[in-house]
CHARMM internal coordinates of N, CA and C (Angstrom, degrees):
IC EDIT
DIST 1 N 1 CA 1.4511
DIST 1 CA 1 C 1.5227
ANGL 1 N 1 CA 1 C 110.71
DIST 1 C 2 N 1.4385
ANGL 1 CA 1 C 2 N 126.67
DIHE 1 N 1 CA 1 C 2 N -36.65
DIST 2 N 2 CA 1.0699
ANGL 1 C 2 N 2 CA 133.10
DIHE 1 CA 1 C 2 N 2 CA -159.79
DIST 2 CA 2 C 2.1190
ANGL 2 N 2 CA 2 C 97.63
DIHE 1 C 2 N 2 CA 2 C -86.34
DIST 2 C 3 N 1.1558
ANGL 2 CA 2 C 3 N 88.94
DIHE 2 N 2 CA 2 C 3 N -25.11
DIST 3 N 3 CA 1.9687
ANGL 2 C 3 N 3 CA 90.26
DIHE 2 CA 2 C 3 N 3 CA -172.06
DIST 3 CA 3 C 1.5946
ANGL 3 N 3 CA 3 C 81.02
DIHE 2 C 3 N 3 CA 3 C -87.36
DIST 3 C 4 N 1.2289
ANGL 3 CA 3 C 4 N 143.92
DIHE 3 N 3 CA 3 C 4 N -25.49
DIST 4 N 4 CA 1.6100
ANGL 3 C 4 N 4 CA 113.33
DIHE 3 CA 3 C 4 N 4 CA -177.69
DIST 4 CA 4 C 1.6518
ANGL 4 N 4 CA 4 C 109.93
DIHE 3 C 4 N 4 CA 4 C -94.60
DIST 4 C 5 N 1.2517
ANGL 4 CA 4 C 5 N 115.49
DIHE 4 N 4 CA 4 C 5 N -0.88
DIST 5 N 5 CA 1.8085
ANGL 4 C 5 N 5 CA 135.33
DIHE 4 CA 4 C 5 N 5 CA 148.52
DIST 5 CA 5 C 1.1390
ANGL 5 N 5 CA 5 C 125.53
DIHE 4 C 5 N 5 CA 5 C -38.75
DIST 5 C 6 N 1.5008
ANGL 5 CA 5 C 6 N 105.91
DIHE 5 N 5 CA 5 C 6 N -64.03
DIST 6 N 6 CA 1.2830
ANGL 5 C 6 N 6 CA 133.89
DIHE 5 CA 5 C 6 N 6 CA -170.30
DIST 6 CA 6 C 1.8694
ANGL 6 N 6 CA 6 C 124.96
DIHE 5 C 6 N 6 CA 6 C -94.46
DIST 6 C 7 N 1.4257
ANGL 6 CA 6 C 7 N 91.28
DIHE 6 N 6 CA 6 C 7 N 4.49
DIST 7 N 7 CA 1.8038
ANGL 6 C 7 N 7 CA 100.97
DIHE 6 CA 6 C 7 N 7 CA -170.79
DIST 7 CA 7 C 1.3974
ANGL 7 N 7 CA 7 C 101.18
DIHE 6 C 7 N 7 CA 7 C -78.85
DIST 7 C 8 N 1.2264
ANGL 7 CA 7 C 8 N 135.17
DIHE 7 N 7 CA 7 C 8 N -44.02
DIST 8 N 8 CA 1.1550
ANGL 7 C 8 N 8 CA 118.80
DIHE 7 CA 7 C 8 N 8 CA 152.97
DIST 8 CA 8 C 1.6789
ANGL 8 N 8 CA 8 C 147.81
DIHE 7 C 8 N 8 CA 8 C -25.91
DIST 8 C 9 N 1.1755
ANGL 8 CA 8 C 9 N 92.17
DIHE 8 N 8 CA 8 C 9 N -63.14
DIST 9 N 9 CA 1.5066
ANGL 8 C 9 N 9 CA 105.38
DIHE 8 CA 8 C 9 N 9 CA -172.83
DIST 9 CA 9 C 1.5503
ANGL 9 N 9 CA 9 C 89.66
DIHE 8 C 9 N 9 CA 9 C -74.14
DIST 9 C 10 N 2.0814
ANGL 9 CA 9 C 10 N 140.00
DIHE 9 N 9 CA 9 C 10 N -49.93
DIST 10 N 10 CA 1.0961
ANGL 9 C 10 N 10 CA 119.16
DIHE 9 CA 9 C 10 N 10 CA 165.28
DIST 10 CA 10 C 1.8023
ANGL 10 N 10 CA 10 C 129.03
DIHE 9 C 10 N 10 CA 10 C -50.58
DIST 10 C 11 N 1.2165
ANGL 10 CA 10 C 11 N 109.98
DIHE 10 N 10 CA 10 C 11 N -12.00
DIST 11 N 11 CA 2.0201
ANGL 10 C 11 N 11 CA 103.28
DIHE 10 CA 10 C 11 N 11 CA 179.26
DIST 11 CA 11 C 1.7679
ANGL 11 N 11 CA 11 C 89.63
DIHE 10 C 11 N 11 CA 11 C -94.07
DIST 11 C 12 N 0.7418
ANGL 11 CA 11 C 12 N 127.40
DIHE 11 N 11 CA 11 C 12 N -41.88
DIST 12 N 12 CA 1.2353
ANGL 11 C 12 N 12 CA 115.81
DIHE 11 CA 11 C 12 N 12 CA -175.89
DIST 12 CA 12 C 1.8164
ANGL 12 N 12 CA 12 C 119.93
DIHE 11 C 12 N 12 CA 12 C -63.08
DIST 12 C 13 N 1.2257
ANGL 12 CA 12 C 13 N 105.41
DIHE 12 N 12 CA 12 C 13 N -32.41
DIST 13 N 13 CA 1.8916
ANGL 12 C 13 N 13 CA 112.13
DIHE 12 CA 12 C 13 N 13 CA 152.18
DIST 13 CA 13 C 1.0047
ANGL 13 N 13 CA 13 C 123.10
DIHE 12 C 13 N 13 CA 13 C -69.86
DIST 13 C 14 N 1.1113
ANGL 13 CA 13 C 14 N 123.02
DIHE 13 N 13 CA 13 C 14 N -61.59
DIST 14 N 14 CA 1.6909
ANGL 13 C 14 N 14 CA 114.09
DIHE 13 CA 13 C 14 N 14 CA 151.27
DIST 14 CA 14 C 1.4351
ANGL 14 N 14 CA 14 C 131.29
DIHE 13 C 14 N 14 CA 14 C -28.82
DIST 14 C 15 N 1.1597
ANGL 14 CA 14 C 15 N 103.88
DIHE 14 N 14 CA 14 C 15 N -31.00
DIST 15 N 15 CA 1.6986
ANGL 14 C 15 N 15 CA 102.06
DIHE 14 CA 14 C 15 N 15 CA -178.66
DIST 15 CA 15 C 1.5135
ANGL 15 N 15 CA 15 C 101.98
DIHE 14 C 15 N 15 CA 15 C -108.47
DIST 15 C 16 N 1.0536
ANGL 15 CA 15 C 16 N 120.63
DIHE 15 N 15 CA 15 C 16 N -13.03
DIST 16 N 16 CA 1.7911
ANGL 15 C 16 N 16 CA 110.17
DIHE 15 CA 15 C 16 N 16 CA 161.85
DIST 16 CA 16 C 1.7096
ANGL 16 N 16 CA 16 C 111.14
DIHE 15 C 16 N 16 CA 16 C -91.95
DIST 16 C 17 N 1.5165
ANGL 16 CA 16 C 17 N 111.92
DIHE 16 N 16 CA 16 C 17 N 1.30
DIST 17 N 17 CA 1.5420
ANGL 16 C 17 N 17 CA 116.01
DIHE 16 CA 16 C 17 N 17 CA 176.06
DIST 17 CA 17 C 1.7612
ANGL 17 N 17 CA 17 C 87.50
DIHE 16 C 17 N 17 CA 17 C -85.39
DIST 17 C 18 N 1.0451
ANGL 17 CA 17 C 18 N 127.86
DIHE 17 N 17 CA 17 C 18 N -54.56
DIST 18 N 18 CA 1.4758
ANGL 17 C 18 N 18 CA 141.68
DIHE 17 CA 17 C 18 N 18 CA -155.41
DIST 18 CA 18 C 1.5824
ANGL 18 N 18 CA 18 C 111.59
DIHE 17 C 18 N 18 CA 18 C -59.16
DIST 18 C 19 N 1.6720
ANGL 18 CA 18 C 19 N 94.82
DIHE 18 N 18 CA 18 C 19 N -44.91
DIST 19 N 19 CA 1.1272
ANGL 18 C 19 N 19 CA 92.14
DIHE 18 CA 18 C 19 N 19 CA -154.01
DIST 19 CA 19 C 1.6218
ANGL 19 N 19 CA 19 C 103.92
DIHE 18 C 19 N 19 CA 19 C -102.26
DIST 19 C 20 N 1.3530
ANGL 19 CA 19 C 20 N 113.77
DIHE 19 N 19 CA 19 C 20 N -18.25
DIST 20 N 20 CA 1.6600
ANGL 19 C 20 N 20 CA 112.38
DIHE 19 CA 19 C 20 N 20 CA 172.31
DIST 20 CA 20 C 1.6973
ANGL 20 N 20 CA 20 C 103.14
DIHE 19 C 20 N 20 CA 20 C 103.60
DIST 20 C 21 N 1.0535
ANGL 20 CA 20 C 21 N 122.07
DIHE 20 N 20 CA 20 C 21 N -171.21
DIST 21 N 21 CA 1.4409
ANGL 20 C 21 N 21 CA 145.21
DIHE 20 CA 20 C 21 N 21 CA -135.92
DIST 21 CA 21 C 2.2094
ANGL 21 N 21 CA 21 C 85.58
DIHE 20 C 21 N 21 CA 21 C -94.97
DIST 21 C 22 N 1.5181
ANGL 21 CA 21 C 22 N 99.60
DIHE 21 N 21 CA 21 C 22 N -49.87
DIST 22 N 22 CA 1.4231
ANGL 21 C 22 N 22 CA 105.57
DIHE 21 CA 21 C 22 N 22 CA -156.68
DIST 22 CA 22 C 1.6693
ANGL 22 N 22 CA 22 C 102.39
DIHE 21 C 22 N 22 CA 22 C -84.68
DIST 22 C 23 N 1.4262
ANGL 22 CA 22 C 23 N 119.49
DIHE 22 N 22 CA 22 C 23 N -35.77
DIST 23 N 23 CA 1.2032
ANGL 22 C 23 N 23 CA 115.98
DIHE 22 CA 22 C 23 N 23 CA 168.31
DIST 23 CA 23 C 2.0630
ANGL 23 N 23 CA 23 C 117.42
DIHE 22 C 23 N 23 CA 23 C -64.42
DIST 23 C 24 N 1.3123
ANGL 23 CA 23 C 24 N 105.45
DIHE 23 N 23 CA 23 C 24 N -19.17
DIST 24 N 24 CA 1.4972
ANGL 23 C 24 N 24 CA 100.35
DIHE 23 CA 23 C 24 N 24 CA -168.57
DIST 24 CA 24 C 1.6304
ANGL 24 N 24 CA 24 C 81.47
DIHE 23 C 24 N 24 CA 24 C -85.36
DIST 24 C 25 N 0.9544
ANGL 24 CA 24 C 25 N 154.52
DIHE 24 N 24 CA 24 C 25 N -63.71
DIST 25 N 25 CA 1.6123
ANGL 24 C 25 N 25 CA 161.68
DIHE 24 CA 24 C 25 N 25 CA -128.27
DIST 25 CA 25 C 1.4684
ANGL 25 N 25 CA 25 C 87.60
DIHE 24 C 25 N 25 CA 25 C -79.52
DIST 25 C 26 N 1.3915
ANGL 25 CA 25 C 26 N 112.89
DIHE 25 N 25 CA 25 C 26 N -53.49
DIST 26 N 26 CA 1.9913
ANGL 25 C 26 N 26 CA 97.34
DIHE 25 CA 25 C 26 N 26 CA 169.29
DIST 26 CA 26 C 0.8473
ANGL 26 N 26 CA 26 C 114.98
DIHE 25 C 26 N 26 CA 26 C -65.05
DIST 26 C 27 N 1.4058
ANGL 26 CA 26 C 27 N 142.36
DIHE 26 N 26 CA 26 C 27 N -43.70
DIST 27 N 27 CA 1.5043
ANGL 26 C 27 N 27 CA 135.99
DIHE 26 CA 26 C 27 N 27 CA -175.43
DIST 27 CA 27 C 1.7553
ANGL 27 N 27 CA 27 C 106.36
DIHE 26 C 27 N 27 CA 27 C -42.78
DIST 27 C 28 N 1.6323
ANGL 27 CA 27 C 28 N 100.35
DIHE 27 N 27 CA 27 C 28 N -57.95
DIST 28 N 28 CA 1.3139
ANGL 27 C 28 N 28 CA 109.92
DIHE 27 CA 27 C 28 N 28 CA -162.98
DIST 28 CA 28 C 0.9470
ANGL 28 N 28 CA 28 C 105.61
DIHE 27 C 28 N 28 CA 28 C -57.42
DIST 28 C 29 N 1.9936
ANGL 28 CA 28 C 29 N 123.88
DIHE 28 N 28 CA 28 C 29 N -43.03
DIST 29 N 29 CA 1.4248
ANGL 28 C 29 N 29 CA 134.85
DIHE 28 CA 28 C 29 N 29 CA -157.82
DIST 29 CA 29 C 1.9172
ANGL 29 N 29 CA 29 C 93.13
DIHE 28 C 29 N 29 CA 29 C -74.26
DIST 29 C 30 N 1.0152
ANGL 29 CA 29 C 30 N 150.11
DIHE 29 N 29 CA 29 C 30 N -60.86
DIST 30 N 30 CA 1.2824
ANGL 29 C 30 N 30 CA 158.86
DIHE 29 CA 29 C 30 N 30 CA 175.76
DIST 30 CA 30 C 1.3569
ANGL 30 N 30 CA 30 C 102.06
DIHE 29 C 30 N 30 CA 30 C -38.65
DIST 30 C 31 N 1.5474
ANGL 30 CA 30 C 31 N 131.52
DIHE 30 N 30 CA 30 C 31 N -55.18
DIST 31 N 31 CA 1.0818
ANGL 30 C 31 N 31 CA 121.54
DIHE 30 CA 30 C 31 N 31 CA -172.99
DIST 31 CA 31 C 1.6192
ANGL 31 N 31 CA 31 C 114.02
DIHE 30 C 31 N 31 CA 31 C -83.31
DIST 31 C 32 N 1.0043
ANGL 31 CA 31 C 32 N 106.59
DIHE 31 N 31 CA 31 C 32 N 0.59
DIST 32 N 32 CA 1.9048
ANGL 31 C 32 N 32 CA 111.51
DIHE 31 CA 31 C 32 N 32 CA -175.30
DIST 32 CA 32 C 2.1187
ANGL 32 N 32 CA 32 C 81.08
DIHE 31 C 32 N 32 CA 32 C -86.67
DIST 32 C 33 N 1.1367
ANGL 32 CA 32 C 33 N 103.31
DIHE 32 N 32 CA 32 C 33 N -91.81
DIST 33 N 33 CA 1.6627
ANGL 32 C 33 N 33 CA 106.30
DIHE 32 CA 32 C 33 N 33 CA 174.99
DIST 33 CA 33 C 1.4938
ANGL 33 N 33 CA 33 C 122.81
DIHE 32 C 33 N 33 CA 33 C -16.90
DIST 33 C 34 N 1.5975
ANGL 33 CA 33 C 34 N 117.10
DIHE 33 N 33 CA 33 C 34 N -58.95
DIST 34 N 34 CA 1.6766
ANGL 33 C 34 N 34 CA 97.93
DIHE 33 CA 33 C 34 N 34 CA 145.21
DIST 34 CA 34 C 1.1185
ANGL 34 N 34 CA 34 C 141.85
DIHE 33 C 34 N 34 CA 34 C -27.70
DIST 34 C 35 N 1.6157
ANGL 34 CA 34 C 35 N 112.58
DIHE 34 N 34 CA 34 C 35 N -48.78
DIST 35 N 35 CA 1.7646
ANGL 34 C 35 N 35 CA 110.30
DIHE 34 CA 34 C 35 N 35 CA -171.72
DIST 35 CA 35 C 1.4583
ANGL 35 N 35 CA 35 C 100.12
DIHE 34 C 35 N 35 CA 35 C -73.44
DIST 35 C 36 N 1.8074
ANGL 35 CA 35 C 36 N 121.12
DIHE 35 N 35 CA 35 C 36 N -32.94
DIST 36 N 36 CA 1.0701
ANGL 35 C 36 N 36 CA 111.40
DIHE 35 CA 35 C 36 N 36 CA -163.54
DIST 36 CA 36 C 1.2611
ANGL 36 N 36 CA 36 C 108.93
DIHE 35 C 36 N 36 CA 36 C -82.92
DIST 36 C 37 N 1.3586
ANGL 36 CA 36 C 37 N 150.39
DIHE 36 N 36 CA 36 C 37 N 0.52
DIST 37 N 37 CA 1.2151
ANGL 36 C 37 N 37 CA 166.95
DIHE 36 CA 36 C 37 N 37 CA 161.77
DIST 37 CA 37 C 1.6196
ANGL 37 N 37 CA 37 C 119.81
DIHE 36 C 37 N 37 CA 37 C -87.54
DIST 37 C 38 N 1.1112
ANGL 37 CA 37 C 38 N 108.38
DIHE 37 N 37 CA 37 C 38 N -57.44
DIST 38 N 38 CA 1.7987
ANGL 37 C 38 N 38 CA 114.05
DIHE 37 CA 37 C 38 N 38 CA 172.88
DIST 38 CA 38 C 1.5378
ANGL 38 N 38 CA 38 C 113.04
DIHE 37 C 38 N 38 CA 38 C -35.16
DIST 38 C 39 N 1.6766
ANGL 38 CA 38 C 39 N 137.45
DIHE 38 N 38 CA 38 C 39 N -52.72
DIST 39 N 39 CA 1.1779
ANGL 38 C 39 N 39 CA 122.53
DIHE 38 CA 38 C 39 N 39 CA 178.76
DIST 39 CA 39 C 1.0896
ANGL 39 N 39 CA 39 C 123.96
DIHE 38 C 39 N 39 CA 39 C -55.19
DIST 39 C 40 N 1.3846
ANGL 39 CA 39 C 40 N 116.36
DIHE 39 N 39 CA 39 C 40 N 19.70
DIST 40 N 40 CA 1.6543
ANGL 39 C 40 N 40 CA 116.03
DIHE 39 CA 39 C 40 N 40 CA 179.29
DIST 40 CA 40 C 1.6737
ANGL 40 N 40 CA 40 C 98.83
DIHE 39 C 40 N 40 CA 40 C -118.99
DIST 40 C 41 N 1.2219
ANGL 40 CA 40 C 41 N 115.36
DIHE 40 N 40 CA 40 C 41 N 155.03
DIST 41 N 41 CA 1.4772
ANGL 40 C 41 N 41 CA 138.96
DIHE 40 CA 40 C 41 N 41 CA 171.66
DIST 41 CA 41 C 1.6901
ANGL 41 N 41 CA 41 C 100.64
DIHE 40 C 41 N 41 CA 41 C -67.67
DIST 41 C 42 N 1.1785
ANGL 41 CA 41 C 42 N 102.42
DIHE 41 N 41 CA 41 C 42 N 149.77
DIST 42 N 42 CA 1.7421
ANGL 41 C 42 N 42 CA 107.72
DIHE 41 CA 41 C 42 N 42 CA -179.97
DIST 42 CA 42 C 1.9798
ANGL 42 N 42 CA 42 C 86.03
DIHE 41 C 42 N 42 CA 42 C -64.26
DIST 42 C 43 N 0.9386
ANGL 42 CA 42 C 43 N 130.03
DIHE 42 N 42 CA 42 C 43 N -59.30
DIST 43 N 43 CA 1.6697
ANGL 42 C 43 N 43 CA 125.55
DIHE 42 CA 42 C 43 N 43 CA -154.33
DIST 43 CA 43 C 1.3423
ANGL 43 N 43 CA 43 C 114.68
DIHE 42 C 43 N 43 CA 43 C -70.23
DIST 43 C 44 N 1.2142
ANGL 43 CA 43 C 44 N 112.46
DIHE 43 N 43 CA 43 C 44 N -27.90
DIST 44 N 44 CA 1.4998
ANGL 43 C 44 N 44 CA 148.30
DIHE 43 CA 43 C 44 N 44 CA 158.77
DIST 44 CA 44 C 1.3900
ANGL 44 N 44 CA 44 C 101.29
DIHE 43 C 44 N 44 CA 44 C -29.12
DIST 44 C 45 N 1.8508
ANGL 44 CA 44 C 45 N 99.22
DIHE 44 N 44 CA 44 C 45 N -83.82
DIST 45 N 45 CA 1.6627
ANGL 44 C 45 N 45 CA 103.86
DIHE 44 CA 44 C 45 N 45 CA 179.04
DIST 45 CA 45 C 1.5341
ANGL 45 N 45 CA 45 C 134.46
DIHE 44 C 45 N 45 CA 45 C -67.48
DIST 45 C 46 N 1.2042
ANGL 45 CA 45 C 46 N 97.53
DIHE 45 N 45 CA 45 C 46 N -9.36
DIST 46 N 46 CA 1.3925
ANGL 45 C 46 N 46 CA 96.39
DIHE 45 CA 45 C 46 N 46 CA -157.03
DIST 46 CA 46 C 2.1744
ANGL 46 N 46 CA 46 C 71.72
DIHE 45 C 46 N 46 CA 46 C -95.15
DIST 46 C 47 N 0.9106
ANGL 46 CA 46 C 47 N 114.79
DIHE 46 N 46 CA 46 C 47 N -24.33
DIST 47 N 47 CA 1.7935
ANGL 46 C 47 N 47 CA 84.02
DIHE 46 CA 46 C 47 N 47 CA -177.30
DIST 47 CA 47 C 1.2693
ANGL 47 N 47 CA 47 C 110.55
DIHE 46 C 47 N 47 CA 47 C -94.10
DIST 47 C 48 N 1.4425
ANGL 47 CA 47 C 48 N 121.40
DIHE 47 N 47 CA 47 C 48 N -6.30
DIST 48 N 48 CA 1.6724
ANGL 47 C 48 N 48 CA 128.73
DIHE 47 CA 47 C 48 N 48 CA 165.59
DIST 48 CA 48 C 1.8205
ANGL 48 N 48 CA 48 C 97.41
DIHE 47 C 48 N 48 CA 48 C -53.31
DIST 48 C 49 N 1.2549
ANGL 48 CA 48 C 49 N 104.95
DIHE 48 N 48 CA 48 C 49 N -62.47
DIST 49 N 49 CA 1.8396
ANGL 48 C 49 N 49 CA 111.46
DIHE 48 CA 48 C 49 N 49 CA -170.11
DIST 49 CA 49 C 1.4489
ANGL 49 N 49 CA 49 C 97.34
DIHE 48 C 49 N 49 CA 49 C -74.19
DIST 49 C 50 N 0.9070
ANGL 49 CA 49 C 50 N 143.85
DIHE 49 N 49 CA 49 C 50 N 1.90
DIST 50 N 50 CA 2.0538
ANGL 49 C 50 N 50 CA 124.48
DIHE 49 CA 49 C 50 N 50 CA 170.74
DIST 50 CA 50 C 1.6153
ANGL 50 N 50 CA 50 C 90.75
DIHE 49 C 50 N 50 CA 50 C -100.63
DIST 50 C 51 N 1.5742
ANGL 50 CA 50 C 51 N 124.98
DIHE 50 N 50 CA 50 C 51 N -26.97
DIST 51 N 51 CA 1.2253
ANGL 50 C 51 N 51 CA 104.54
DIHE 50 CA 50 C 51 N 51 CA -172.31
DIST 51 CA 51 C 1.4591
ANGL 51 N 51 CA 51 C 123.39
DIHE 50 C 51 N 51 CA 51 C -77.78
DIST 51 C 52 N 1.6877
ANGL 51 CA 51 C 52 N 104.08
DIHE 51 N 51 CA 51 C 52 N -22.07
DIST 52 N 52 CA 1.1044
ANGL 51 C 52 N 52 CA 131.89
DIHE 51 CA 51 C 52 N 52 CA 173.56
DIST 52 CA 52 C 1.5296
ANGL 52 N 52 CA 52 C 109.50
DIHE 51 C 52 N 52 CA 52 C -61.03
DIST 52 C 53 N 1.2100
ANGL 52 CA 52 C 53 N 106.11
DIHE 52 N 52 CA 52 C 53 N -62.51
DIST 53 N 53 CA 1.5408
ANGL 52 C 53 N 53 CA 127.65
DIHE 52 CA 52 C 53 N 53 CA 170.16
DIST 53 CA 53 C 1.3226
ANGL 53 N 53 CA 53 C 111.04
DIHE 52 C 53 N 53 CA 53 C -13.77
DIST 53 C 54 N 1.6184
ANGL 53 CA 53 C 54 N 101.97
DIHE 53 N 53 CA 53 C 54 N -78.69
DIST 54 N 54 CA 1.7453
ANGL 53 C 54 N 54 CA 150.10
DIHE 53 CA 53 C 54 N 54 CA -177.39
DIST 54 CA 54 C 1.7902
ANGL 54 N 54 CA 54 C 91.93
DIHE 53 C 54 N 54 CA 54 C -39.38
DIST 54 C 55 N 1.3432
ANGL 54 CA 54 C 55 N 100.54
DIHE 54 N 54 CA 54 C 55 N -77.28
DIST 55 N 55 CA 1.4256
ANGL 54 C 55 N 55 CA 102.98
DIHE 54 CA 54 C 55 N 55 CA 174.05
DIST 55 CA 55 C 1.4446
ANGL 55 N 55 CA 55 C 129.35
DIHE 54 C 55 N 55 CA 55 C -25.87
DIST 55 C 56 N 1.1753
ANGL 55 CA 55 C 56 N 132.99
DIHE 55 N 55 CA 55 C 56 N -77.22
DIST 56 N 56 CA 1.1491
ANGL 55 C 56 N 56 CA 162.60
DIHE 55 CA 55 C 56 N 56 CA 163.94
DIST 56 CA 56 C 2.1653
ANGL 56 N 56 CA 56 C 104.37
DIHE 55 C 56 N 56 CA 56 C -40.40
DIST 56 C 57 N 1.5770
ANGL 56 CA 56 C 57 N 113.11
DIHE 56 N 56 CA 56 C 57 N -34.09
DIST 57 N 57 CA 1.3536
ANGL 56 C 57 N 57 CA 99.77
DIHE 56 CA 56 C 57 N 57 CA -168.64
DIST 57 CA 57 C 2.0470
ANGL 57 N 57 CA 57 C 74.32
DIHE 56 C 57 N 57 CA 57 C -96.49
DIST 57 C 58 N 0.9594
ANGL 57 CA 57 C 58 N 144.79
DIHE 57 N 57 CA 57 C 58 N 5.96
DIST 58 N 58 CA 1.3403
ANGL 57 C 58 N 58 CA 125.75
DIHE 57 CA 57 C 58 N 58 CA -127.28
DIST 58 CA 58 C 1.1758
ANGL 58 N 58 CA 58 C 134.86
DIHE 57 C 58 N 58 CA 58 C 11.32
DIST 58 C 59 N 0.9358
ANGL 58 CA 58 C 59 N 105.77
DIHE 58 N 58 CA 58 C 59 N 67.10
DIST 59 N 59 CA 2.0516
ANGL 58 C 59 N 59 CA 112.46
DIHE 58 CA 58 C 59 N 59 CA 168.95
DIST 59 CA 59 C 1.3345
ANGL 59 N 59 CA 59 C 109.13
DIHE 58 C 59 N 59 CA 59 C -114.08
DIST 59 C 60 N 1.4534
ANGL 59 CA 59 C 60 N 124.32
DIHE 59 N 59 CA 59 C 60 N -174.37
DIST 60 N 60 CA 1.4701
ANGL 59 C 60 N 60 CA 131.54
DIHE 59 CA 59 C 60 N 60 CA -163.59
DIST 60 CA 60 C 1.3357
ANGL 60 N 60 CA 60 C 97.37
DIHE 59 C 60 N 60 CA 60 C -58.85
DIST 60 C 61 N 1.5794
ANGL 60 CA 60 C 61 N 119.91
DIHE 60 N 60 CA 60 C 61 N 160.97
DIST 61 N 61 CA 1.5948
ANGL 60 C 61 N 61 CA 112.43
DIHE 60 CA 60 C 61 N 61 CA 152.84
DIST 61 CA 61 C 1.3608
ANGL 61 N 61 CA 61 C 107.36
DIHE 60 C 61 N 61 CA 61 C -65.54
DIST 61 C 62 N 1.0853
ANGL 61 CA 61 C 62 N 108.39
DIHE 61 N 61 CA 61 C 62 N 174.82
DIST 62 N 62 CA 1.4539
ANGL 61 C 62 N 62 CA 128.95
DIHE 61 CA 61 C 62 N 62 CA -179.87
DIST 62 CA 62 C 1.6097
ANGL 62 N 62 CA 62 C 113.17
DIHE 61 C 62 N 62 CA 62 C -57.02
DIST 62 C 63 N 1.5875
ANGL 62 CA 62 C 63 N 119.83
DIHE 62 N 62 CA 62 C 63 N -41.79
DIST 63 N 63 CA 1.1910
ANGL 62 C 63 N 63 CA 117.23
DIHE 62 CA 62 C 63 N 63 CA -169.66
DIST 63 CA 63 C 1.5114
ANGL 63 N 63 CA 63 C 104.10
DIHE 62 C 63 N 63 CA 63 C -91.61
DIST 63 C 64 N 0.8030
ANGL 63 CA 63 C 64 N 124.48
DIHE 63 N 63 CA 63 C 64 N -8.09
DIST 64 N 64 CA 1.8498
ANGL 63 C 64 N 64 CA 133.91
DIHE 63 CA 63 C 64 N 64 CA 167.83
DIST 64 CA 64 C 1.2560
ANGL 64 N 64 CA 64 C 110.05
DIHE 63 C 64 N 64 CA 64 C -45.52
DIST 64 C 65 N 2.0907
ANGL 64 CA 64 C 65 N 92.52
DIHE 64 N 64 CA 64 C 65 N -62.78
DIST 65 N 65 CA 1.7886
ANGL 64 C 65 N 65 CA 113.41
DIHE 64 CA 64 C 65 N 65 CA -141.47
DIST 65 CA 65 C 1.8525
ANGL 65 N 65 CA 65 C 80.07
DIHE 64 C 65 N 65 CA 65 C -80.22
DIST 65 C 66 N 1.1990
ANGL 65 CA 65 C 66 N 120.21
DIHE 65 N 65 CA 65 C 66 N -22.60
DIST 66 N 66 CA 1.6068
ANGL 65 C 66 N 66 CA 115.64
DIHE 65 CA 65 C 66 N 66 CA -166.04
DIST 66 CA 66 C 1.7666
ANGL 66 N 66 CA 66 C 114.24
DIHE 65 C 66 N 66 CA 66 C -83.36
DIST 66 C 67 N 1.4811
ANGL 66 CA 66 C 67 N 119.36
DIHE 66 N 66 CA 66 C 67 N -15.57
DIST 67 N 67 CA 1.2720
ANGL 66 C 67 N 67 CA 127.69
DIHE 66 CA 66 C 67 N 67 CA 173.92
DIST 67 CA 67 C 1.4094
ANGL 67 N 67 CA 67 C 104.92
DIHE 66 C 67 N 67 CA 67 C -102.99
DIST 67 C 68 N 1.5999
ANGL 67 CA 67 C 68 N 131.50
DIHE 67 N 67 CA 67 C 68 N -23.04
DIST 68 N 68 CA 1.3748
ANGL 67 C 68 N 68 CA 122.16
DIHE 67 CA 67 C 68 N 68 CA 158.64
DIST 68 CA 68 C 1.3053
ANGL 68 N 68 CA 68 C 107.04
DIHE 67 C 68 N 68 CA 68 C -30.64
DIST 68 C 69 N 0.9666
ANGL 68 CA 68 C 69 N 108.75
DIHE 68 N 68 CA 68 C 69 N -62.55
DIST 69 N 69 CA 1.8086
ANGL 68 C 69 N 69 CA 128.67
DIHE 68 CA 68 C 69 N 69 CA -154.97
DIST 69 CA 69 C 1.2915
ANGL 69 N 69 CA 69 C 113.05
DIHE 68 C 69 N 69 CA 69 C -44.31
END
COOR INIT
IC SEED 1 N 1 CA 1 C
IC BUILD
């Protein structure tokens, strides 16, 4: 019970043994950006980034160009 506990935390040493110094720093760096992203709803984000988008090309915000429609 205790080795199917612990299989985790062992593949994850293994794969920072495997992969070296630069592969663990992405792992970590990818999974930090997940947490900071995850409290949002998939529909959530994806209209945070078109509004962002929108902004930046200047076009409608997102909820504009989506009630045009």
């Amino acid at each position: 019970m205790l080795k199917v506990l612990l299989f985790p935390f062992r593949a994850l040493i293994l794969f920072f043994k495997l992969s070296g110094v630069k592969g663990g720093f992405l792992f970590l760096l990818g999974v930090a950006v997940g947490l900071l992203v995850a409290p949002q709803t998939g529909p959530e984000l994806r209209a945070r980034i078109q509004a962002k988008l929108a902004a930046r090309s200047g076009g409608l915000p997102a909820e504009e160009e989506y009630n045009r429609l």
